[in-house]
N, CA, C and O of each residue as an XYZ file, in Angstrom:
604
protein
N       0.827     -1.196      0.000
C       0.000      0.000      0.000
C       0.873      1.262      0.000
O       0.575      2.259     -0.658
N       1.815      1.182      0.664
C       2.605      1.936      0.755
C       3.452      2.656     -0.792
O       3.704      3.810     -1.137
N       3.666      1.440     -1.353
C       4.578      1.933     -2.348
C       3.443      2.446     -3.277
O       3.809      3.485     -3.827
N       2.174      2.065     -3.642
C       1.261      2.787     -4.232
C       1.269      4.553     -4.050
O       1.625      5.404     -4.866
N       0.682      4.729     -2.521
C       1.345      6.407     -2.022
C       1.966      6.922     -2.464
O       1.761      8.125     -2.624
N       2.840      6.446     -2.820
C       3.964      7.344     -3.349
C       4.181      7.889     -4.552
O       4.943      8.850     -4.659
N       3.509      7.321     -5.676
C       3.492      7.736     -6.928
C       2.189      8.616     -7.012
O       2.138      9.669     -7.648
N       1.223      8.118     -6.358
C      -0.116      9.245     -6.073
C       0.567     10.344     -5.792
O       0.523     11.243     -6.631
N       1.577     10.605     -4.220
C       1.571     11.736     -4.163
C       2.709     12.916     -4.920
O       2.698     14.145     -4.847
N       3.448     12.192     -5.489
C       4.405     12.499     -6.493
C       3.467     13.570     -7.621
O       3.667     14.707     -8.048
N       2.458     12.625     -7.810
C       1.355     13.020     -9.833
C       0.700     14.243     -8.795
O       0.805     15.393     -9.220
N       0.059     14.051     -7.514
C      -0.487     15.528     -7.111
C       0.302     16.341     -6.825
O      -0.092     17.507     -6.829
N       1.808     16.040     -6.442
C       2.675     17.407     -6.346
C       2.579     17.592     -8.023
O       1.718     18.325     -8.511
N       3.319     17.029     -8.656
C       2.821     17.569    -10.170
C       1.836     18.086    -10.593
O       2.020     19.252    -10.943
N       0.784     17.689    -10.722
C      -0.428     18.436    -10.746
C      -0.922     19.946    -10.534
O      -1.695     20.664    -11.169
N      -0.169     20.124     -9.397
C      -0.382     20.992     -8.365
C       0.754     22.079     -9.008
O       0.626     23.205     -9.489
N       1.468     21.542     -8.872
C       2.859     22.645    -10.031
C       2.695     23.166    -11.008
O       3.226     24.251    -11.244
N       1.653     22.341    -12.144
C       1.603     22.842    -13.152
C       0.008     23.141    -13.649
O      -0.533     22.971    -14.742
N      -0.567     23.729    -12.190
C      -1.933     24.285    -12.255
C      -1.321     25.254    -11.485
O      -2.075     26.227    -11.509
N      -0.423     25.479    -10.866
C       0.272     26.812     -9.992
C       1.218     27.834    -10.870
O       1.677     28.916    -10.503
N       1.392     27.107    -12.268
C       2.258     27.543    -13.214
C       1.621     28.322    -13.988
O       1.885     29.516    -14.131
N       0.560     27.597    -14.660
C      -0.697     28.106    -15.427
C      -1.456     29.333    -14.562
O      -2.477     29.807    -15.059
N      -1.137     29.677    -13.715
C      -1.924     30.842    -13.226
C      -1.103     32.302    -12.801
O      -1.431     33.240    -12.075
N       0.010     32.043    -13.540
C       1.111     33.033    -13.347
C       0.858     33.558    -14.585
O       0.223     32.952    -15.448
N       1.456     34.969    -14.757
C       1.502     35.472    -15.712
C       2.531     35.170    -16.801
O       3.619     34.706    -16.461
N       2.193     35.459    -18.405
C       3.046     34.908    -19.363
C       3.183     36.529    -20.099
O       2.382     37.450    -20.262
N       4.426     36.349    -20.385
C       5.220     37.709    -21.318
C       6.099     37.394    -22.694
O       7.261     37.107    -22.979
N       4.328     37.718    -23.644
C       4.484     37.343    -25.258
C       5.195     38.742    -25.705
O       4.913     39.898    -25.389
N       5.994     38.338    -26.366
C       6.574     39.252    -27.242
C       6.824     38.840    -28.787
O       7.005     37.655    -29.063
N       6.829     39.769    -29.720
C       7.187     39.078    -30.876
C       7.924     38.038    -31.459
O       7.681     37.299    -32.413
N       9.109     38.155    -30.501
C       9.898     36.815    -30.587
C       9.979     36.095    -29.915
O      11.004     35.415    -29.854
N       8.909     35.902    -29.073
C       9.057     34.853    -28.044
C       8.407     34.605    -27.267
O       7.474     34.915    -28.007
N       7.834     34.258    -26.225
C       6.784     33.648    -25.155
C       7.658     33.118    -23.699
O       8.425     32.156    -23.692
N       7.322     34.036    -22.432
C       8.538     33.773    -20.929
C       7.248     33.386    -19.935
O       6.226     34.061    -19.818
N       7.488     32.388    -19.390
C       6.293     32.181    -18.542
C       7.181     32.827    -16.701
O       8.364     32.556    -16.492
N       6.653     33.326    -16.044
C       6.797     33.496    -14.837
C       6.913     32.826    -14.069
O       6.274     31.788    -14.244
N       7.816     32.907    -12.636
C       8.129     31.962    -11.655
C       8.004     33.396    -10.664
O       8.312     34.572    -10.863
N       7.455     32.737     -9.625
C       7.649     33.173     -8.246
C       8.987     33.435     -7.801
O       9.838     32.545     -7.831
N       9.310     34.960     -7.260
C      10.728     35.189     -7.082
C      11.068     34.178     -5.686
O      10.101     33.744     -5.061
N      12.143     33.911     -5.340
C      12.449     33.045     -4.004
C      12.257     33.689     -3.153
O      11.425     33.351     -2.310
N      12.976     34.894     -3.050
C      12.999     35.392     -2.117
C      11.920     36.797     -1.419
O      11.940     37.720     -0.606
N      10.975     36.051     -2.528
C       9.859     37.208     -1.912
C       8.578     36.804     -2.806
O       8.654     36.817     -4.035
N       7.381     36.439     -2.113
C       6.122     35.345     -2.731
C       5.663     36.288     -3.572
O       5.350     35.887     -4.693
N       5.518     37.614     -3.296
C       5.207     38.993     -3.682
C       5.523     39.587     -4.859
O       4.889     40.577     -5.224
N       6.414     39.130     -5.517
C       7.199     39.305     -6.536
C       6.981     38.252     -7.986
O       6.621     37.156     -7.556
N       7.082     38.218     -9.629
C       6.736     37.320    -10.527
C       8.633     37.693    -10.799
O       9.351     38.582    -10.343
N       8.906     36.550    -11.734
C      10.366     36.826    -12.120
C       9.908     36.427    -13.941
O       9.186     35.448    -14.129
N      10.263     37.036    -14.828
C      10.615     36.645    -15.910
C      12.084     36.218    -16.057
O      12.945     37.044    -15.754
N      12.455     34.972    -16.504
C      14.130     35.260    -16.725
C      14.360     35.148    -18.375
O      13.507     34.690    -19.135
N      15.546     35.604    -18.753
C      15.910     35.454    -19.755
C      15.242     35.869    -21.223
O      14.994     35.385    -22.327
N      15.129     37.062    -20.489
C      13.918     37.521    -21.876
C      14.954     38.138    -22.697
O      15.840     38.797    -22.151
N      14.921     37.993    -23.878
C      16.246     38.471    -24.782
C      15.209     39.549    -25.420
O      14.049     39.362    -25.786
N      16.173     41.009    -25.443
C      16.019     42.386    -25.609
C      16.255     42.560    -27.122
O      15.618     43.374    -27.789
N      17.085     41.852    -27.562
C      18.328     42.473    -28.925
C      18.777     41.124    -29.733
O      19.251     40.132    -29.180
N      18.641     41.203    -30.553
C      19.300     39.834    -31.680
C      20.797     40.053    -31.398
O      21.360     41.146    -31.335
N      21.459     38.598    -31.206
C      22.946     38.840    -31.795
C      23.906     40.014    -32.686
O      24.025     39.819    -33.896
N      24.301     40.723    -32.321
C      24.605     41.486    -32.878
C      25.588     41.243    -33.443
O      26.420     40.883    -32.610
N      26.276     41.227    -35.133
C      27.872     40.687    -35.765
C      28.669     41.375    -34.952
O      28.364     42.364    -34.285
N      29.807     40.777    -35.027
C      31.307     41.573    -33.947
C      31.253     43.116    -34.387
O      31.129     43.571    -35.524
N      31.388     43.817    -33.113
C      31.324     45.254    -32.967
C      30.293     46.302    -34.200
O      30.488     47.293    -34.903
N      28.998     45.217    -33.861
C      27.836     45.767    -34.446
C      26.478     46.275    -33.446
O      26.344     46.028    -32.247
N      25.779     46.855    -34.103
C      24.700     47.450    -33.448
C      23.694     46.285    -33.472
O      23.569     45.583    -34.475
N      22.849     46.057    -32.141
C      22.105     45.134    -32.099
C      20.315     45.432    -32.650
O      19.620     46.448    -32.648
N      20.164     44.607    -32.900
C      18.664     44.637    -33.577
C      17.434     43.724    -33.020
O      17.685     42.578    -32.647
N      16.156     44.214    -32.965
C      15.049     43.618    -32.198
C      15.734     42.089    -32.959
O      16.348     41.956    -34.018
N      15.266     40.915    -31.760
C      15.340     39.465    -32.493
C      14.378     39.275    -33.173
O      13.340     39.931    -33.098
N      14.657     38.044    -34.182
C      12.960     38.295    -34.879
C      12.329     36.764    -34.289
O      11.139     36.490    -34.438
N      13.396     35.730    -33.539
C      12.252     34.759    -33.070
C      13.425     34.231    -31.794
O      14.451     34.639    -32.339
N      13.863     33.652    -30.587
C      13.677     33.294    -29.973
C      13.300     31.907    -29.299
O      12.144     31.648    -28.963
N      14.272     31.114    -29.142
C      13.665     30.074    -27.872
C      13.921     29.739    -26.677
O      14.898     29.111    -26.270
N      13.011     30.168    -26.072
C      13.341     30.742    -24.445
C      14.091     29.653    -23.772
O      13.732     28.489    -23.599
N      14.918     30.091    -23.510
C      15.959     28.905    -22.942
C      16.179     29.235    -21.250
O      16.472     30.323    -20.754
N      15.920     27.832    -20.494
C      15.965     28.779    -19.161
C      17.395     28.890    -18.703
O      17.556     28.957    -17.485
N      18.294     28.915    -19.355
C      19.649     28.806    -19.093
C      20.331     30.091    -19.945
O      19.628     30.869    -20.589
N      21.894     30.213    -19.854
C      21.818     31.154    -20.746
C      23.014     31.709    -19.708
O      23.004     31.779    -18.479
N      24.451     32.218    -21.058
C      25.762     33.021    -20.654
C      25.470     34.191    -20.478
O      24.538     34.823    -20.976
N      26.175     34.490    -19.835
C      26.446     35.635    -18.755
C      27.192     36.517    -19.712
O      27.849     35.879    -20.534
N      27.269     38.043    -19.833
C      28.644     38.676    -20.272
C      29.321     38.569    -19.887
O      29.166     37.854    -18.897
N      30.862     39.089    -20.125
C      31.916     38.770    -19.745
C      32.183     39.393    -19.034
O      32.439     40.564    -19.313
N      32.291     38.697    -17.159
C      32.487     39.127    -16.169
C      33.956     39.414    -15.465
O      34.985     38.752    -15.601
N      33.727     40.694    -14.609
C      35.343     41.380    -14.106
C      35.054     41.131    -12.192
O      34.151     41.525    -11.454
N      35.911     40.563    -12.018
C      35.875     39.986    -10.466
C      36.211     41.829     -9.782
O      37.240     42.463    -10.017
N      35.051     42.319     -8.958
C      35.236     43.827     -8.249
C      36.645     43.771     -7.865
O      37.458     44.686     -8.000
N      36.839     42.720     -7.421
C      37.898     42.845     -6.148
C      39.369     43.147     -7.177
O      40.405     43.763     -6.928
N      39.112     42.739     -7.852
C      40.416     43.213     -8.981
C      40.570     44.950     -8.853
O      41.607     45.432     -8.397
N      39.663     45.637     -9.212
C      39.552     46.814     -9.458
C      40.622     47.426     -8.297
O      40.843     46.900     -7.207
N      41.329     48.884     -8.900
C      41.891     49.191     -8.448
C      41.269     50.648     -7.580
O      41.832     51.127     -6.596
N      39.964     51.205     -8.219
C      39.347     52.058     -7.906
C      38.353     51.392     -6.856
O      37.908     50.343     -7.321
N      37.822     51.703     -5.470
C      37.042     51.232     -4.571
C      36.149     51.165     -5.080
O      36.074     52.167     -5.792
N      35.005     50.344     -5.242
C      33.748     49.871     -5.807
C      32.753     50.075     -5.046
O      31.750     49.366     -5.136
N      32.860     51.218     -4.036
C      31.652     51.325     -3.003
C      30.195     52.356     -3.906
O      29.130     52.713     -3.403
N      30.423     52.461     -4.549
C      29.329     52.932     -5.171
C      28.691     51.871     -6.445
O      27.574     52.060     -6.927
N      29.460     50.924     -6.811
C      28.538     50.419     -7.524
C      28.205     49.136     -7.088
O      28.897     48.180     -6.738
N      26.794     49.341     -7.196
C      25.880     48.561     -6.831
C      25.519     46.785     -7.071
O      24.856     46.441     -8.049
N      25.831     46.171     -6.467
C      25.230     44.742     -7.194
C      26.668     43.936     -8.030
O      26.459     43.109     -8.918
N      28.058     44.304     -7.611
C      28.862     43.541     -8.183
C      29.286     43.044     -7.501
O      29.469     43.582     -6.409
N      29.778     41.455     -7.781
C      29.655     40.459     -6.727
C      31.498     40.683     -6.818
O      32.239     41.245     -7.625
N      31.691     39.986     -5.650
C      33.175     39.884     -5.105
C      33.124     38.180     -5.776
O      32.718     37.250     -5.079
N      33.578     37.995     -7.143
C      34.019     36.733     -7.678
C      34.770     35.865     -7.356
O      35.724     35.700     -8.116
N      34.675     34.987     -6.167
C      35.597     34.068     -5.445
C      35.987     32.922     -6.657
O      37.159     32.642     -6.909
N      35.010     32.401     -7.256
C      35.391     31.452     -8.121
C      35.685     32.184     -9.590
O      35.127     33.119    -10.164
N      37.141     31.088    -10.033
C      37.946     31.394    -11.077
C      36.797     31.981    -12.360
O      35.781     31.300    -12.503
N      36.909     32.770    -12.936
C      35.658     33.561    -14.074
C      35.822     32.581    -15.445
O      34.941     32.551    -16.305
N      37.150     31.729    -15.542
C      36.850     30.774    -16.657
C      36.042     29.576    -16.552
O      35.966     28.766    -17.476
N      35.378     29.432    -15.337
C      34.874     28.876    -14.980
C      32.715     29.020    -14.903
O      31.818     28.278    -14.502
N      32.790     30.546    -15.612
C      31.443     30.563    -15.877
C      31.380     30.287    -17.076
O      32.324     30.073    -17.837
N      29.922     30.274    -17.374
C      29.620     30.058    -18.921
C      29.202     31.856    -19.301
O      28.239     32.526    -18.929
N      30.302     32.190    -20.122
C      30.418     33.694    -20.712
C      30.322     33.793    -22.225
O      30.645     32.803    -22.880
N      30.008     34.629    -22.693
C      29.682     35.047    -24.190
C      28.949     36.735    -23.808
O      28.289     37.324    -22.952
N      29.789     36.980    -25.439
C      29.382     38.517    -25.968
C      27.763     38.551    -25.963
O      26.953     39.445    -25.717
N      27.689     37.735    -26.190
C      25.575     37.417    -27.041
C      24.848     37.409    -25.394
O      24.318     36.423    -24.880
N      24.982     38.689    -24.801
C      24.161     38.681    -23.482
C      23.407     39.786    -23.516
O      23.615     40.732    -22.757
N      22.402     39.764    -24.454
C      21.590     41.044    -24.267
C      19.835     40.041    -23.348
O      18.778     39.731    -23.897
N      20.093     39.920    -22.479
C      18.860     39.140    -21.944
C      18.765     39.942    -20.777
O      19.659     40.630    -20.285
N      17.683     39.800    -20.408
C      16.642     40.564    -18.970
C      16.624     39.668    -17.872
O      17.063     38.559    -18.178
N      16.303     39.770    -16.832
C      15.452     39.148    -15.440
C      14.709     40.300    -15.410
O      15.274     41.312    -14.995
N      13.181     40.389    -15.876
C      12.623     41.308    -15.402
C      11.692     40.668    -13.827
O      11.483     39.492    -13.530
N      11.373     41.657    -13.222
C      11.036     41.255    -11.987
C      10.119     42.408    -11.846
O      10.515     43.549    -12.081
N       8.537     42.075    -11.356
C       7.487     42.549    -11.438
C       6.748     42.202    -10.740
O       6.500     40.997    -10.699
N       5.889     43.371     -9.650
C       5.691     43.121     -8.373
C       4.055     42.398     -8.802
O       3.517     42.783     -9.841
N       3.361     41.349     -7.916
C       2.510     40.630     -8.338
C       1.441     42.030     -7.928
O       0.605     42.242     -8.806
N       1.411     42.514     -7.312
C       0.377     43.561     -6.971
C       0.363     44.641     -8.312
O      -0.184     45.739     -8.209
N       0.953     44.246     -9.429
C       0.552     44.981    -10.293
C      -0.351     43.882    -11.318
O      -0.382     44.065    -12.535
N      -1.051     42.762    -10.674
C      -1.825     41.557    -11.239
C      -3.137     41.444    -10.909
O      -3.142     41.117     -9.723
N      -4.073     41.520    -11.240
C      -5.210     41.076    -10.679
C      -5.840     39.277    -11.092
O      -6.308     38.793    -12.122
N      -5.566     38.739     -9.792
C      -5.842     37.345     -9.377
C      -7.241     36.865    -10.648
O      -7.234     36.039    -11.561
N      -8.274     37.784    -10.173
C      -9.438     37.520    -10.742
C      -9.453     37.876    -12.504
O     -10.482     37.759    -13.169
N      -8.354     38.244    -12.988
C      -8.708     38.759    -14.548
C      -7.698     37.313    -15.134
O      -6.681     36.710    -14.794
N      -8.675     37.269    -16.137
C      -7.951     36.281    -17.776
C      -7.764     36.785    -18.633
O      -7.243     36.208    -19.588
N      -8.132     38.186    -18.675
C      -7.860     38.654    -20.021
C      -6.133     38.665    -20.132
O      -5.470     38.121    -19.250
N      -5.465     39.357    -21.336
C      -4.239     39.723    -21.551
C      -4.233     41.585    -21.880
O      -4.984     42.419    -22.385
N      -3.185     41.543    -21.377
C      -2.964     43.220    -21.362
C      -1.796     43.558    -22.233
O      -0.764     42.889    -22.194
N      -2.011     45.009    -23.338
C      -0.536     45.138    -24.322
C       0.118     46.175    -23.495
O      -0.645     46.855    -22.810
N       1.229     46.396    -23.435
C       2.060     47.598    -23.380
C       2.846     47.889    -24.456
O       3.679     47.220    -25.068
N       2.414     49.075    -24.590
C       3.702     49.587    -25.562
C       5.309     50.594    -25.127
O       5.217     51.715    -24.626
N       6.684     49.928    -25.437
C       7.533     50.937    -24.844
C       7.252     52.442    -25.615
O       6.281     52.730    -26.315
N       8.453     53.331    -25.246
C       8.769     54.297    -25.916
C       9.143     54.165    -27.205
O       8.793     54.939    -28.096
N      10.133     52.819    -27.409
C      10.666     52.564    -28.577
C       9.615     51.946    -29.736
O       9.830     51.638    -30.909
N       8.579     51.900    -29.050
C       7.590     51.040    -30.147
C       7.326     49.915    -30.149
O       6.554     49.304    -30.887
N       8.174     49.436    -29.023
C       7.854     47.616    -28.903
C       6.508     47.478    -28.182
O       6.092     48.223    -27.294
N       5.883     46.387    -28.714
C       4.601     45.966    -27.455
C       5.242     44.652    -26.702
O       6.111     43.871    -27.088
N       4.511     44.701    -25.522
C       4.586     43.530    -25.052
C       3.110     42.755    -24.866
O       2.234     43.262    -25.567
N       2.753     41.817    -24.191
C       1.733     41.278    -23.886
C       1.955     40.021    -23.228
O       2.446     38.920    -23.477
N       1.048     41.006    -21.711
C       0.763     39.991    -20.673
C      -0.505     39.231    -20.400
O      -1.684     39.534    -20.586
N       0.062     38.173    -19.910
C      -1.000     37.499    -19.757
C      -0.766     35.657    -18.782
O       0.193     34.888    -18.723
N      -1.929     35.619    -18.289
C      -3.312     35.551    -18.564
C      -3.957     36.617    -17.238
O      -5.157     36.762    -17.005
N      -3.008     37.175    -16.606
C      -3.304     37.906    -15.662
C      -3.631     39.408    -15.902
O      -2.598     39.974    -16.259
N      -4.305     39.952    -15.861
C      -4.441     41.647    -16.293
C      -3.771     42.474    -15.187
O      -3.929     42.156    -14.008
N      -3.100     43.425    -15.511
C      -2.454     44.336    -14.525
C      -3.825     45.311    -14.013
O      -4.733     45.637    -14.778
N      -3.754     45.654    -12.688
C      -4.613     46.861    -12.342
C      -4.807     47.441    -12.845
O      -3.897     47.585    -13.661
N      -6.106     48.521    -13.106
C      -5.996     49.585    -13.821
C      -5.809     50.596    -12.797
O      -5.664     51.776    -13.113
């Protein structure tokens, strides 16, 4: 009986994940489709990761909207400078990590024009299905969904 349990409760944690998934918001863009995760460190918060901004750009070229995209949840880093190297004190800039581990040791590439956007859930309303567009300054739309932002 026992070993039965266990695969039951395995398929309802599944279940349960991917009816908890489906009710997060999704961020369509022309080239692509980012579904949302709950930030860790705050329930309050949606995370998009890896939303790519800019197509590959050729060596020491100007980058251009992508025209398609497959959201990969992984994905190189630019090419990172350990603070602690710096010879100028780094107390003003914000958010650079003190790189203990060797930097050939990340996965790095030029081709890092990608986002973590992070978007507070209180700009969501629980009860809406519709999808909502935004447009930037630059002319891009986006479109969220299945959650509608407040009006």
């Amino acid at each position: 009986m026992m070993i039965l349990a266990i695969p039951v409760c395995l398929l309802a944690v599944l279940s349960f994940a991917q009816a908890t998934a489906a009710r997060l918001p999704i961020l369509n863009l022309p080239w692509g489709t980012w579904q949302s995760t709950v930030y860790k460190k705050d329930s309050n918060v949606y995370v998009f990761k890896n939303v790519r901004f800019g197509a590959k750009p050729p060596r020491f070229g100007r980058s251009a909207f992508p025209t398609q995209w497959d959201n990969s949840s992984s994905g190189a880093a630019c090419y990172q400078v350990s603070a602690s190297g710096l010879q100028v004190p780094h107390d003003g800039l914000v958010g650079v990590p003190d790189l203990r581990a060797p930097l050939e040791d990340l996965p790095q590439d030029e081709d890092c024009l990608f986002l973590d956007v992070y978007v507070p859930a209180s700009n969501f309303d629980a009860n809406g299905n519709r999808s909502r567009r935004c447009q930037s300054s630059s002319g891009s739309t986006a479109e969220l969904s299945p959650l509608a932002p407040k009006s």
